[in-house]
C-alpha positions in Angstrom: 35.2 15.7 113.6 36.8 18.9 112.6 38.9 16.9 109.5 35.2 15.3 108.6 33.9 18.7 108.0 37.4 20.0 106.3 37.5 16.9 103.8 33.8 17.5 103.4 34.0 20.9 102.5 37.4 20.8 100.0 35.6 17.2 98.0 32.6 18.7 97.6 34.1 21.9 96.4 35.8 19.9 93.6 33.0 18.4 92.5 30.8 21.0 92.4 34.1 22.7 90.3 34.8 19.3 87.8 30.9 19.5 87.1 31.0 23.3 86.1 33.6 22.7 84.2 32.2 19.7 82.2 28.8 21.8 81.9 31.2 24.6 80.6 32.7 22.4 77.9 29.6 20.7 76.9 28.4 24.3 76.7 31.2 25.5 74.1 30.9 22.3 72.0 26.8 23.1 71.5 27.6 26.9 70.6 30.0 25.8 68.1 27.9 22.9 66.9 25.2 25.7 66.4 27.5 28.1 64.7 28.1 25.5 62.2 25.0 24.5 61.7 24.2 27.9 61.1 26.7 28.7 58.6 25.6 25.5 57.2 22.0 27.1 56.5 23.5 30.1 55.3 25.5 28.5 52.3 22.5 26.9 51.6 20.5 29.7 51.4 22.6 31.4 48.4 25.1 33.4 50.9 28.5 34.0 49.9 30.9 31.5 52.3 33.0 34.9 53.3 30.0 36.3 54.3 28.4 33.4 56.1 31.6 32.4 58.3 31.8 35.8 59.6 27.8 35.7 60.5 28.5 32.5 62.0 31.7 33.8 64.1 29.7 36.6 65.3 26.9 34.1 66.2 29.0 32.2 68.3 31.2 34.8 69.8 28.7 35.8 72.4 27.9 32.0 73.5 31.4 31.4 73.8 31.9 34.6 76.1 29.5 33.7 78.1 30.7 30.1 78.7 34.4 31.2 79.2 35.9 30.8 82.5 37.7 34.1 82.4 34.3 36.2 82.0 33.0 33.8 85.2 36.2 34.9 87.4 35.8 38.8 86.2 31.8 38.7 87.3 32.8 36.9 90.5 35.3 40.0 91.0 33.2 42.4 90.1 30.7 41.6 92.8 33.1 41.1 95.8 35.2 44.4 94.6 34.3 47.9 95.5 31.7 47.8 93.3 29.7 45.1 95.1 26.5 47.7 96.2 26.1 48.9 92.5 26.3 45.4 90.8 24.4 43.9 93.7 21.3 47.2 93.0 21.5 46.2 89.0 20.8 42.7 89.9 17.7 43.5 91.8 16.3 45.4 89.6 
C-alpha cells in the first residue's frame, strides 16, 4: 500500500514537472514569436533595424524572465527562506 502511495506521489510529480516544462517552452517560443513580429511592424513602420531589434530585445526580455526556470527556483526560495512572512504579507496585499 505504502509503495502505491510512494509511486503515486513520485509519477505524478513528474508529470505535473514534464507539463510545466512543456508549458514553459511553448511559453518562450510565443514571446519570441511576438518579439519578431514586433520588430517586424517596426521596420515597417519607417524604424531604423538598429533601433527596432533593440525595442524588440527589450520587448521580449521581460517574457523570457518570467518563463525562465531559474527566476521559478529563486521565487520558490524566496518564499521558504527567512523571508517567507514578508513575501507571504506582499502577496496578500
Amino acid at each position: 500500500m505504502s509503495a502505491r502511495i510512494v509511486l503515486s506521489a513520485l509519477s505524478g510529480g513528474t508529470a505535473l514537472m514534464t507539463r510545466t516544462y512543456v508549458v514553459m517552452r511553448r511559453g518562450r517560443k510565443q514571446v519570441k514569436t511576438a518579439a519578431k513580429t514586433f520588430f517586424s511592424g517596426l521596420v515597417e513602420i519607417g524604424v531604423p533595424e538598429r533601433l527596432a531589434q533593440d525595442i524588440a530585445d527589450i520587448y521580449a526580455a521581460q517574457g523570457l524572465q518570467m518563463l525562465s526556470i531559474r527566476s521559478w527556483i529563486r521565487i520558490a526560495r524566496d518564499l521558504s527562506g527567512p523571508n517567507r512572512e514578508v513575501m507571504s504579507s506582499l502577496l496578500d496585499d
